[in-house]
Structures are given as structure tokens and as C-alpha cells.
C-alpha positions as CSV (number, residue, x, y, z in Angstrom):
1,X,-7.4,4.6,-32.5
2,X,-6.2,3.9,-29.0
3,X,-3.8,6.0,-27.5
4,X,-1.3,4.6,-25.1
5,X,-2.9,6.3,-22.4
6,X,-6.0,4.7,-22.7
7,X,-3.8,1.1,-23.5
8,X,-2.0,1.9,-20.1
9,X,-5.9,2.4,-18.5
10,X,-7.5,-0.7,-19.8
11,X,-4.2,-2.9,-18.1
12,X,-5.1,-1.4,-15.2
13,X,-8.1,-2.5,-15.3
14,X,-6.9,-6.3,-15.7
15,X,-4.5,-5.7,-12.9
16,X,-7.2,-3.7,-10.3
17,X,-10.1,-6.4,-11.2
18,X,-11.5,-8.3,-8.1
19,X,-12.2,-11.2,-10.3
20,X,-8.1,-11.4,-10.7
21,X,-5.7,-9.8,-8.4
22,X,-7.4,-7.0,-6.1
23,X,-9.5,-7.1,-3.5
24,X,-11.6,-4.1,-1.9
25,X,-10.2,-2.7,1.2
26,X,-10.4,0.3,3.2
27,X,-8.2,3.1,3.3
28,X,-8.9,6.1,5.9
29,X,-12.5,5.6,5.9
30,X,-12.9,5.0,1.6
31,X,-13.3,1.5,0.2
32,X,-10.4,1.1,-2.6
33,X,-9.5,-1.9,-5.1
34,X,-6.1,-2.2,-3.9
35,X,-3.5,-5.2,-4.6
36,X,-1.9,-6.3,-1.0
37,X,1.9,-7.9,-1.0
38,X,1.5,-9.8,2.5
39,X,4.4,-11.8,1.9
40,X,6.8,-9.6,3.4
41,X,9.1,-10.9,5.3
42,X,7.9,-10.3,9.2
43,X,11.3,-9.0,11.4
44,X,13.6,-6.6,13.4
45,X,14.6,-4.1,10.8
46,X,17.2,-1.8,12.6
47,X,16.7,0.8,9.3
48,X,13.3,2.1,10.2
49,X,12.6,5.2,11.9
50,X,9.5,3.3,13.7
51,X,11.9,0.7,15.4
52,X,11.3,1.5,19.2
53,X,11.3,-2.2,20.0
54,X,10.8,-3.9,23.6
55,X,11.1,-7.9,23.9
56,X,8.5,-9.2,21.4
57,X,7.6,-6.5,19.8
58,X,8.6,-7.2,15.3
59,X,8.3,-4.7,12.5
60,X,5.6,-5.9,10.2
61,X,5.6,-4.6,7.2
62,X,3.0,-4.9,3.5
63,X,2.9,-3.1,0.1
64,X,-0.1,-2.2,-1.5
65,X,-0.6,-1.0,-4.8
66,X,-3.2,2.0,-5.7
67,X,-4.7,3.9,-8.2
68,X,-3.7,7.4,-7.7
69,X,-7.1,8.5,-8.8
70,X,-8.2,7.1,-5.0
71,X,-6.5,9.5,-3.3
72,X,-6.6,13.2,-2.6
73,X,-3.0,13.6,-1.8
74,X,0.1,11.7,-2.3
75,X,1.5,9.5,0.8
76,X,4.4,10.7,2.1
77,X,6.6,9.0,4.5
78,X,6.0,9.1,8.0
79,X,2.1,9.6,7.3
80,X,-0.3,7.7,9.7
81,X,-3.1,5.2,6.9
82,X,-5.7,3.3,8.6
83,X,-6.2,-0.3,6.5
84,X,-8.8,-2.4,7.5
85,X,-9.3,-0.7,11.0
86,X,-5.4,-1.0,11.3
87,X,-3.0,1.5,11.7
88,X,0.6,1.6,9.8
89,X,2.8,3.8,8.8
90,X,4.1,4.9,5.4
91,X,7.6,3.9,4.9
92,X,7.8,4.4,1.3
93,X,6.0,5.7,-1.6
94,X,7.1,5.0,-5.5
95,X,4.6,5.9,-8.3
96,X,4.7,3.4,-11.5
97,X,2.6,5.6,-13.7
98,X,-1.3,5.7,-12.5
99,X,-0.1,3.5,-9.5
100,X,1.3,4.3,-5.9
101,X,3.4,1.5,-4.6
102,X,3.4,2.1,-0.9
103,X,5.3,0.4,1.8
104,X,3.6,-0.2,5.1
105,X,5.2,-0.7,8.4
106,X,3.9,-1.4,12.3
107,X,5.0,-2.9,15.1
108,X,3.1,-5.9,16.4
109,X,3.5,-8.6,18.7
């Protein structure tokens, strides 16, 4: 019989399948299944602590969703993460289980 541990693993398997909703990326160097939320709203957010804005210069920000099993360490905020040869910045971090939720943020023009 199947505990719900294992349940819990085999849905996120469904949910961190390329054929579905992720997609491979790479994180600091390692190629991850990840699921990426581009559809962020792109602004000025006054509430970040990386908001040292000049004349068109926005805060972009994405979530990404993880297996915690890819990483040695959690994130923590403020932490520099290199996706795709792009550098953001960890704004938040909320585990769901066997998942990281993690907010990126960077300025871009």
C-alpha cells in the first residue's frame, strides 16, 4: 500500500514532467526541472530592498517552483541565483512540502 508520502512524490512527478508543465533550466551552474511563473507583472515596486532605480530602469520579477531535492541549501533572501546565464535576486522563499516557491527580482531596462 502507498503511503502518502509516496502519493505526494508521484504528483510531483505530474507536476515536474517536461511533457506537461516544467521545462529544464539552469540554476548556478546545475540543469533543474523547474516550473517558471513569467507572468509577473513587470514594474516599479517601491517595497523591495533592490529598488535603486535611475530613469528606465523596472523591477522584473518571476517565480519558480523546485524540488528541494535540487538544492544543497535553502534560498534565503537577498541570495545572488544565476538562471539561464541571468542574475536575480531572491526576494522570497516559501516551501509547499517537497517544493521551494522562490520569488525572483532584477532590475532591467
Amino acid at each position: 500500500m502507498i503511503n502518502f508520502k509516496e502519493d505526494l512524490k508521484k504528483d510531483l512527478n505530474v507536476f515536474f514532467n517536461i511533457k506537461e508543465f516544467a521545462q529544464e533550466h539552469e540554476i548556478d551552474g546545475k540543469t533543474v526541472i523547474i516550473v517558471v511563473n513569467d507572468d509577473v507583472i513587470k514594474g516599479f515596486n517601491t517595497t523591495s530592498q533592490y529598488n535603486d532605480y535611475t530613469e528606465g530602469v523596472f523591477l522584473a520579477s518571476k517565480t519558480i517552483y523546485a524540488k528541494k531535492e535540487d538544492f544543497n541549501k535553502k534560498p534565503i533572501k537577498g541570495q545572488r541565483l544565476r538562471l539561464d546565464n541571468k542574475y536575480y535576486y531572491v526576494e522570497l522563499v516559501k516551501e509547499l512540502g517537497e517544493i521551494y516557491e522562490i520569488t525572483l527580482v532584477a532590475n532591467e531596462s
